[in-house]
N, C-alpha and C positions, 0 to 999 in steps of 0.2 A: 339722517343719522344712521339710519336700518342700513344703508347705500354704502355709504361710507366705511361701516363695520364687512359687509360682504365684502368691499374692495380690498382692505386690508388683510383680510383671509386668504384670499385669493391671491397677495401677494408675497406674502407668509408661505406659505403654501410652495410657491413656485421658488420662493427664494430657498428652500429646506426649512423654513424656522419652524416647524409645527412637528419638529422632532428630528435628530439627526439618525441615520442607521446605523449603529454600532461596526466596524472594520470586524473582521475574520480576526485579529490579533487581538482586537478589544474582547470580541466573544471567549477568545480563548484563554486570554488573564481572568477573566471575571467569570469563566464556569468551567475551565477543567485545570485552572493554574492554583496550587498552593504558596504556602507562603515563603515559601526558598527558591518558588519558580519552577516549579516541577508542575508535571503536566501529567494526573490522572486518567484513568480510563473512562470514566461516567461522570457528567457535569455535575458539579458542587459536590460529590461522592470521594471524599479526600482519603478515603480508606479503598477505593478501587486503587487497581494495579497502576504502576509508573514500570511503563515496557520503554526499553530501544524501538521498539518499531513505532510507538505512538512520535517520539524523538524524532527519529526519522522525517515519517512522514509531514509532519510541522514546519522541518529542516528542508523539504522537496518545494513544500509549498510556499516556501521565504524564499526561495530562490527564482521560484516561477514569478513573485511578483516583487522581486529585486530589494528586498527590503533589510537592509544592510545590516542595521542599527537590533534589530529582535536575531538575526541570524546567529549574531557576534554572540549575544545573549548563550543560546541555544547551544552553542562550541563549548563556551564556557561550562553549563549546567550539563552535555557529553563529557566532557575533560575531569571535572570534578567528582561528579557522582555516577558515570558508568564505563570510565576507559581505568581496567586494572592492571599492574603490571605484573607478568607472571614468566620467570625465564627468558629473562629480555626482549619479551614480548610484551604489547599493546594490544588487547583486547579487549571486545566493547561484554561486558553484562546482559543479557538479555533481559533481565529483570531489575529491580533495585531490591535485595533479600540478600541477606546474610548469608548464607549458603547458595544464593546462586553462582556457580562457577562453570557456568557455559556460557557460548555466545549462539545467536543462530543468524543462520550464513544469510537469510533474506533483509536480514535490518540487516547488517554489514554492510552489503552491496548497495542498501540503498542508502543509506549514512554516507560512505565512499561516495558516491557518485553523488548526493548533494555538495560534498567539499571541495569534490574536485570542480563541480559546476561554480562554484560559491567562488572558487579560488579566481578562476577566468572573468566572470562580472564582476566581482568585487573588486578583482586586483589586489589578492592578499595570499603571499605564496604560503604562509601558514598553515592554510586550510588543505593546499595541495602537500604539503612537509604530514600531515596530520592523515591524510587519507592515504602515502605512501605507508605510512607505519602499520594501521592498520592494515594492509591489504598485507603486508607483508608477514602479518601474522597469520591469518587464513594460512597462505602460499607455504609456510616455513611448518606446519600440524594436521593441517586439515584437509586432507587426501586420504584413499583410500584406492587402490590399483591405478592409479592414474587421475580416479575421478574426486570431484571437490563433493564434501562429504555436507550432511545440515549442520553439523555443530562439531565443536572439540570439547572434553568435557577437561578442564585444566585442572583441576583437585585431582582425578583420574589419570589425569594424560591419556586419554584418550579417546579418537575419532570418533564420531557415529558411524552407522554401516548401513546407511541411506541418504540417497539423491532423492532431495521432493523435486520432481517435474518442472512447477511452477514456481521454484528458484532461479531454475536459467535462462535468465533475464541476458542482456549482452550488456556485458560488462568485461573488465579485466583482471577479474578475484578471481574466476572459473577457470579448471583446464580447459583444453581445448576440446578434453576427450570427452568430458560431461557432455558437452552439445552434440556427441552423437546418440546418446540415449532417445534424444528427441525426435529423429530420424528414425529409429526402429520403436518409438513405441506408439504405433499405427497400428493397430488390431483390428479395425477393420470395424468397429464398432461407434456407437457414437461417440460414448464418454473415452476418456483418455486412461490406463492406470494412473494411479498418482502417483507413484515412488519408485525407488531403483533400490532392490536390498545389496547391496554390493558385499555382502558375504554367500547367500544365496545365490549371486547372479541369474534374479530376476525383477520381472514388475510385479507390483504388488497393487492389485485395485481393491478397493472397499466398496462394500452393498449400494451404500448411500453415499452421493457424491455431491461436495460442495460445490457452486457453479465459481465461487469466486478464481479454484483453482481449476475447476476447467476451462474456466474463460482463461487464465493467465498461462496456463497450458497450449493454449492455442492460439494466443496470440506470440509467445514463445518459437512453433513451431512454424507460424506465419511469419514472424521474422527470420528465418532460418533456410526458409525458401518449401517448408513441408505442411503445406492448406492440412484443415482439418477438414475435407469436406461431410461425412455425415455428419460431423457435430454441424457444423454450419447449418446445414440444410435443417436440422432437425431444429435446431434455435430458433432459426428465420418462420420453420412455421409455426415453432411454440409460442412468440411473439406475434405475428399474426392473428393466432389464433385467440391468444387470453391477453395480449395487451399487457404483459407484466409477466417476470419471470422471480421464480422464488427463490428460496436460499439453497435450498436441499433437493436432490429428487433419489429416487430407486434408480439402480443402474437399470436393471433389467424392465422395470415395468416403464422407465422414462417420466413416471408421473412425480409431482410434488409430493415431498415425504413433511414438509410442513407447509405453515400457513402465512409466514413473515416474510416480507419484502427488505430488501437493504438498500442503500445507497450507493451503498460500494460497490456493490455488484453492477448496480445500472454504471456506475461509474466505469468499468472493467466490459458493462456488455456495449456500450457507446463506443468506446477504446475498440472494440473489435468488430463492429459493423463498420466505423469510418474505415478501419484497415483495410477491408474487403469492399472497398467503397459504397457500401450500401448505405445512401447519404441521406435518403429519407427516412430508413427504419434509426440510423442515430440519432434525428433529429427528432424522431417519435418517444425514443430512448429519453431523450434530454427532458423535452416536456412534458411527461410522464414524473419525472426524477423532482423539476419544480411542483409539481401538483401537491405530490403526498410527503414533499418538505415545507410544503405550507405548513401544514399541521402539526399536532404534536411533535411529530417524529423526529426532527433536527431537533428540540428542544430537547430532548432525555436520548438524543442518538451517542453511542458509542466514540468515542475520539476514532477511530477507525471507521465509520461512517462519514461523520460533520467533516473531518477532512477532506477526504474522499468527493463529498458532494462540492466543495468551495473549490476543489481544484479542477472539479468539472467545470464549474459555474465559469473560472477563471479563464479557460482554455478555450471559451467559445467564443 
């Protein structure tokens, strides 16, 4: 009888019956979705923020695993609650608030480029009609001497008067002339400035620097045909050396200015050793990324983390 029960375990077991794993769409109805389908910043925390970029990035990762049916969903709860019309223009929110009346140009771009992606696998010219409208709002406000600016503020009418770095993604919302900022902001240093004051006409670095945007800085500039090599080097031995990179550090001393790891960042620092083909330290990246999402950390992680790690996980 003992025999018999152990058999049936073991077959349970193999067949999945001993629990099924929740899908990335289940986890995300059930701890960052409320009850009109909007999608919070912190799980089950229905009073954190509902951003375009959390949108977005949901909207990247339906598309990376072709999932029609929740995509459709996602256009609609975009179109509804954050595309407003202003001057015959379509413009996405950056926030859901009563007063908010900007957009910012990094969820755009990556909103746009889910639809247009969306439009091509799905076969739904909609989605393509829906990402010209937007794009064509950027293009028609949001410049400043030539270069595509972070935001327009529409209550205001008017542009911001900075380029973030790690905006210039390739895409075709950007001038052309933004991507030469990229090209001259080589200082010779490791860290990157981060911004372009385009009233000043200059860069502008801060003390303490986020890795997410010097990683996306320099993968930017590695698409562009302009290596980062001391960031590179100095990464590969920071990595080497501690086996884990943190959120923040000091420009100048190089060292960690705090104590927290992200997801996204290992997401962002994988993205940029595979580029540079360095196939083992990514794949040191990856299974470091599974370790310490075993733990708590997925569970109470940020929607800009938990995506972030699922679209890695996906990509492997």
């Amino acid at each position: 009888m003992k025999m018999k029960f152990v058999m049936l375990f073991l077959v349970l077991l193999m067949m999945g019956g001993c629990g099924k794993m929740e899908s990335v769409q289940e986890q995300v109805e059930k701890n960052y979705t409320n009850a009109d389908g909007l999608i919070h910043a912190y799980p089950t925390e229905q009073d954190s923020e509902y951003l375009s970029e959390t949108l977005g990035l949901y909207m990247e990762y339906l598309t990376l695993v072709e999932d029609d049916v929740n995509f459709s969903k996602q256009v609609e709860i975009l179109k509804n609650h954050f595309v407003a019309q202003e001057n015959g223009h379509s413009f996405i929110r950056w926030r859901l608030n009563e007063k908010a009346s900007t957009n910012a140009l990094i969820d755009d771009i990556r909103i746009i480029k889910a639809l247009e992606q969306a439009s091509d696998i799905f076969g739904n010219a909609e989605y393509r009609t829906l990402a010209d409208k937007l794009s064509e709002a950027v293009a028609a406000v949001q410049t400043q001497e030539s270069l595509t600016v972070d935001f327009y503020d529409w209550s205001l009418k008017m542009p911001a008067e900075r380029l973030t770095l790690s905006y210039l993604d390739d895409n075709g919302v950007i001038t052309p002339e933004s991507y030469g900022l990229l090209d001259m902001a080589d200082t010779g240093e490791v860290f990157s400035p981060e911004y372009y004051d385009t009233a000043a006409e200059q860069y502008i670095s801060s003390k303490e620097v986020h890795m997410i945007d010097q990683l996306l800085i320099a993968l930017n500039r590695e698409k562009s045909g302009q290596p980062s090599e001391q960031f590179a080097e100095w990464l590969k031995e920071e990595w080497n050396q501690e086996q884990k990179l943190y959120g923040r550090y000091d420009r100048q001393k190089l060292k960690a200015t705090v104590d927290y790891e992200s997801l996204a960042v290992y997401y962002y620092l994988h993205t940029y050793f595979s580029s540079l083909g360095e196939v083992e330290l990514a794949d040191e990246v990856f299974r470091h990324a599974k370790e310490i999402a075993r733990g708590e950390m997925l569970d109470n992680a940020h929607f800009f983390d938990f995506i972030h790690y699922q679209i890695l996980v996906q990509k492997q």
